[in-house]
N, C-alpha and C positions, 0 to 999 in steps of 0.2 A: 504494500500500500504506500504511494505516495507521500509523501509528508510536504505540507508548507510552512515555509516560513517566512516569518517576517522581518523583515532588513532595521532595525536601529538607527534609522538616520541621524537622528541627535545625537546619539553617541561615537555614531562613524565621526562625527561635524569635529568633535571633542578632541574625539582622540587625532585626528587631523590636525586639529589646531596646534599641538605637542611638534608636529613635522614639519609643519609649514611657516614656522615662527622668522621672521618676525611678521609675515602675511599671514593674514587670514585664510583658511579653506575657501571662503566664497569666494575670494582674490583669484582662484586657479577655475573653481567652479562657473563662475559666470565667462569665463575664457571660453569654455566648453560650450553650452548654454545661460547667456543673460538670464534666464526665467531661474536658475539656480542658484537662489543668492535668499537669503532669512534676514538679511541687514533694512531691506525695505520688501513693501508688495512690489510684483511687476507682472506683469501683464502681454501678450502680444498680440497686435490685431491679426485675426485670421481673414479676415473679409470683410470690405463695405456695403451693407445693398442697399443702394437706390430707395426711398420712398416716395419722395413727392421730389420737384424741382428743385428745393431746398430745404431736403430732411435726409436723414440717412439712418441705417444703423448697422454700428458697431459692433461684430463677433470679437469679441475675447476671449482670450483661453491665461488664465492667471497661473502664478507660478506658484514658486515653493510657499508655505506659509497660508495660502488663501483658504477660509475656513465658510465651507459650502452650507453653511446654516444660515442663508442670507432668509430674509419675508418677504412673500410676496409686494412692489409696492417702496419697498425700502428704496434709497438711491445709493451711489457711491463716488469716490470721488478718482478721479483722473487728473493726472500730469504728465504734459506733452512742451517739450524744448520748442518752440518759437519763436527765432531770430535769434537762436541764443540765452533764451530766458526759460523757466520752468513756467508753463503759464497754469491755475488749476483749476476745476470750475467741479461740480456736484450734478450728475444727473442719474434721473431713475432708471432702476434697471425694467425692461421692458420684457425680458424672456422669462419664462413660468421657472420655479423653483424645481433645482434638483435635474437637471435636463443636459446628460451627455456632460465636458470637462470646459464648455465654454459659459459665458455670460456675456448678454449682448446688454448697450443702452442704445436709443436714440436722440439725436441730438437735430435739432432745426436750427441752422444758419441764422443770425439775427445782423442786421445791416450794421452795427454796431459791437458785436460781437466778433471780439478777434479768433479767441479759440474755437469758438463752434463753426466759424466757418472755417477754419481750417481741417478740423474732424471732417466737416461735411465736404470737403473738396479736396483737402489736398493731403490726406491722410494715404499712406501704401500702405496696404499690407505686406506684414511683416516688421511693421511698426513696434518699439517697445515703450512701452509706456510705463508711467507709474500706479500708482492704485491705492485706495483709501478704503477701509472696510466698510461693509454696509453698513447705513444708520437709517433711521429714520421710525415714526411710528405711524406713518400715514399706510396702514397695510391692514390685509385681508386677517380677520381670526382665524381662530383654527378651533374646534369648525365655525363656519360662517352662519348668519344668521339666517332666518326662514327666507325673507323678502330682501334684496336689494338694489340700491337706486345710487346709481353714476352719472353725476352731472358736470360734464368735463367741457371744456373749448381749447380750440388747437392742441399745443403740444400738450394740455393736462392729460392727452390720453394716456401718455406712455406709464407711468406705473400701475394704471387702471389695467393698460393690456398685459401687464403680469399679472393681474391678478387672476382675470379674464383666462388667461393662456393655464393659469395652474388647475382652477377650475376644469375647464377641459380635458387637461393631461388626465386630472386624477375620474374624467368621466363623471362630475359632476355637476358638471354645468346642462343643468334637464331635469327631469322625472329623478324624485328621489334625491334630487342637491337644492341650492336656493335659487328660488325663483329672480331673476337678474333684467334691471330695464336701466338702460344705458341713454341718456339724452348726450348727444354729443354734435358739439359747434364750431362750424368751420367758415373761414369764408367763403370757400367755393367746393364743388367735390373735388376736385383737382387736390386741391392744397390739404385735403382728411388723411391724415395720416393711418393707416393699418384698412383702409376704408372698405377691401375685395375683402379682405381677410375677418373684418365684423360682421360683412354682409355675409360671408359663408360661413359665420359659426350663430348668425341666426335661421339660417334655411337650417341646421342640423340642428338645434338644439328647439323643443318646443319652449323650453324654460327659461329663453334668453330675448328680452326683445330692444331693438335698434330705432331712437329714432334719430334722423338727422335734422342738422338746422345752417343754412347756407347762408349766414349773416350778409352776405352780398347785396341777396336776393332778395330774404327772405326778413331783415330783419335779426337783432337779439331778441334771446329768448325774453320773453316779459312771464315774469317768477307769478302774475295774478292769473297764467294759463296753464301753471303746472298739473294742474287738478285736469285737465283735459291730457297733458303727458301720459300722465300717471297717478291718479284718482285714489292711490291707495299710501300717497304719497309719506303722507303722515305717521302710518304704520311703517313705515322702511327706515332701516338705519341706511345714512347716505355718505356717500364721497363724492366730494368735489374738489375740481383743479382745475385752472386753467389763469386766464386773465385777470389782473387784482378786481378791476373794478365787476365784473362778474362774481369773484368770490366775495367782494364786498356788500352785492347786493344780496347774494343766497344766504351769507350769513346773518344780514339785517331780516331777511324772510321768515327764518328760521327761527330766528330771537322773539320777533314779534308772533309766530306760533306757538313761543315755548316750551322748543323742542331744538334746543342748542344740545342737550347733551346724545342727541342721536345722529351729529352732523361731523363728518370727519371734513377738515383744509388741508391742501397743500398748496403754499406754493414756492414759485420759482424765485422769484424776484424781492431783491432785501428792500425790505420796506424801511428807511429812516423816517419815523415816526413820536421820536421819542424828544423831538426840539434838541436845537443846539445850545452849548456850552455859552459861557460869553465872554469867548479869544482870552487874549493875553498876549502873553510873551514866553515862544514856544524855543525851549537852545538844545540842541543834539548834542550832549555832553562830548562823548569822544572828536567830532569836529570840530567844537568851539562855536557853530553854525546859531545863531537865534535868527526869527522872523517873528514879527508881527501877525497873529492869526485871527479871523473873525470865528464867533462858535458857531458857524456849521460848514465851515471846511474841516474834512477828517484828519487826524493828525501823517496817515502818510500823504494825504495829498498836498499837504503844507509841506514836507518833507522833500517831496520831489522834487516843489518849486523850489526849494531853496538851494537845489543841487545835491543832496544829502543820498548816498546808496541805501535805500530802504528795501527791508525784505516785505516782498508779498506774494500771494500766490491766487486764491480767489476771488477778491478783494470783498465779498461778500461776508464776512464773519463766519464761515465753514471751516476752514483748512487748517485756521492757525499759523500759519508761515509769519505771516506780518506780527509776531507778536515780541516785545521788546517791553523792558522793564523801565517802568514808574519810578525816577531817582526820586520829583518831590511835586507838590500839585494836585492839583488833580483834573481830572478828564471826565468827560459827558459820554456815555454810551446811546448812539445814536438809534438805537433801536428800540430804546423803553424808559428813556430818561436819567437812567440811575449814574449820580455821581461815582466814580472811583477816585479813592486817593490815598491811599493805604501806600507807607514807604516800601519802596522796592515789588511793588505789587507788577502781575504780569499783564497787561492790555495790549488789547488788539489793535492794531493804528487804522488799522480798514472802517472800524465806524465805530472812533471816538474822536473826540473835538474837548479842543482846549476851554475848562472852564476856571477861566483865570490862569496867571506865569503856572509852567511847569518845565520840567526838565526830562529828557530821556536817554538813557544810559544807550546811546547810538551815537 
C-alpha cells in the first residue's frame, strides 16, 4: 500500500535558512519561481478577459502563503509597479469561493484612475503582482437567508457576482437554496458588466430573478417603485453597491422604513466626510521641510507639494503604506472627524489634515 506524505515546508524554509546565510531561502526560491517567497503575498496574472469596453477581469493564481478561506463578496488588495512606483488600490473579488488555484477580480477603467486603467489595458499576462488578504464584511452568510435582494449599479456588481457565482457552484441558487432578485443598473446594456452570464443563470435557475435598469434610457431607479421591483421587499435582507449617491438614497429609504438593520453597503469610493482640520504649520522632521496647510488638504498631499518623498500606496485609507509617525500635534481624520494626537502615534497621511502646527517624523 502506498503511503503519503507530506513535505514540511516551514521547516525545509528553516533548516535552509542555516545554508543559505547570510541570504534568505526565498532569496534563491523566488530565482526559481517569484510566487515562492513567505516575505510578502504575490500573485500572477494568468489571463485578462474582456468585459465591456472598459472592464476586465483578472485570473490570479496566488502564491506561497495565500490562505483560500476568503467570503464570498470580501475584496483584496493589489500592487502593481507603475512608472516605477508601487501603485495599490482594493477591489472585490468576483469569482465564487473555493474554485480550482486561481482568484479573479474585476476592475473598470475610471478616466481618472491611473491603476485601473492600467489592469484594464495594459496588464500581460504573466504579470507578478502583489496581494493583500481578503477583508471585508460586505459578504454572503453561510447559510444565506430564505429571500434575497441585490441592489447594485455598475461596477457594484462584482462582489455580488461572487456571491451569485458561489450560490451556483454549490447548486443552490433555485429550489431548495434562497430565493435571489437582483435589480441591477447600468447605463447602457453594453456597459453591464457579467450581463450574458446573469441573463443565463436566470433562464436556469427558477429561484433567481434579473431585473435591469438602463439609466441612459431609462432613467435611475426611483426607490418609491421598488414595491413594483420587488413587492416583498421588506421581508428581504439586502445588499447594495454601486454609486454613492445611489447608496445614499437606499440607505435614506431604508432608515425611513426602519429597517436599517437588514441593509448590507459597500462601497468603492472614500468618502471624506468627517470636515477638515484647521491647517497650521505642517514640518517633515527628517527634511527640515515646513508648509503652511489649510485643514482639508490631507497631510500627504501637503507633503508632495512641498517636494517631500512620501510613502503611499492607495491613497484611500486601505493599504497603510502612507503611514508615518505623529512626532507632536495633532491631525483630523478625514473620514469621521476624530482628532489624533497622541505623541508618537501612527497616522495615515492619505486622509488626515492638519488640525493646528504638527510635526512628522519624515
Amino acid at each position: 500500500m502506498a503511503v503519503t506524505t507530506t513535505i514540511p515546508w516551514d521547516r525545509v524554509r528553516r533548516a535552509g535558512s542555516k545554508l543559505t546565510t547570510p541570504l534568505h531561502p526565498d532569496d534563491y526560491l523566488r530565482l526559481v519561481n517569484p510566487l515562492w517567497t513567505s516575505r510578502e503575498l504575490r500573485g500572477r496574472v494568468e489571463k485578462v478577459v474582456p468585459e465591456t469596453e472598459d472592464a476586465a477581469t483578472l485570473v490570479i493564481r496566488p502564491g506561497w502563503g495565500w490562505r483560500w478561506d476568503h467570503r464570498p463578496g470580501q475584496y483584496i488588495g493589489i500592487g502593481i509597479a507603475v512608472d516605477g512606483k508601487y501603485q495599490w488600490r482594493s477591489y472585490s473579488v468576483s469569482s465564487p469561493t473555493k474554485q480550482g488555484r486561481t482568484i479573479a477580480i474585476t476592475v473598470r477603467a475610471m478616466p481618472e484612475g491611473l491603476l485601473s486603467s492600467h489592469l484594464v489595458n495594459g496588464l500581460e499576462p504573466g504579470t507578478i503582482v502583489r496581494l493583500a488578504a481578503p477583508e471585508g464584511d460586505f459578504t454572503l452568510p453561510d447559510p444565506p437567508p430564505a429571500r434575497m435582494l441585490f441592489l447594485v449599479g455598475g461596477s457594484g456588481i462584482t462582489p455580488v457576482m461572487s456571491m451569485l457565482r458561489t450560490l451556483d457552484r454549490r447548486g443552490t441558487l433555485g429550489p431548495g437554496g434562497p430565493d435571489v432578485v437582483l435589480h441591477y443598473s447600468s447605463t447602457t446594456p453594453e456597459r453591464m458588466i457579467f450581463r450574458d452570464e446573469l441573463v443565463r443563470l436566470e433562464e436556469a435557475h427558477e429561484g433567481f430573478s434579473l431585473h435591469q435598469l438602463h439609466t441612459d434610457t431609462d432613467g435611475m431607479l426611483d426607490l418609491a417603485d421598488l414595491d413594483a421591483v420587488c413587492p416583498d421587499w421588506r421581508q428581504r435582507e439586502t445588499w447594495a453597491c454601486g454609486p454613492s449617491p445611489m447608496l445614499d438614497a437606499i440607505t435614506a429609504h431604508y432608515a425611513e422604513a426602519g429597517l436599517e438593520e437588514q441593509l448590507h453597503v459597500e462601497r468603492f469610493s472614500l468618502e471624506l466626510g468627517g470636515g477638515g482640520g484647521e491647517g497650521g504649520t505642517l514640518t517633515f522632521r527628517n527634511s527640515g521641510r515646513t508648509v503652511e496647510v489649510d485643514g482639508a488638504t490631507t497631510l500627504l498631499e501637503a507633503g508632495e507639494q512641498a517636494g517631500v518623498g512620501m510613502p503611499y500606496g492607495c491613497r484611500m485609507g486601505i493599504c497603510h503604506t502612507c503611514t508615518v509617525t505623529l512626532v507632536s500635534g495633532s491631525v483630523r481624520d478625514l473620514r469621521n472627524g476624530d482628532e489624533l494626537g497622541q505623541p508618537h502615534e501612527q497616522i495615515q497621511t492619505c486622509v488626515t489634515a492638519a488640525a493646528g502646527d504638527c510635526t512628522l517624523d519624515i
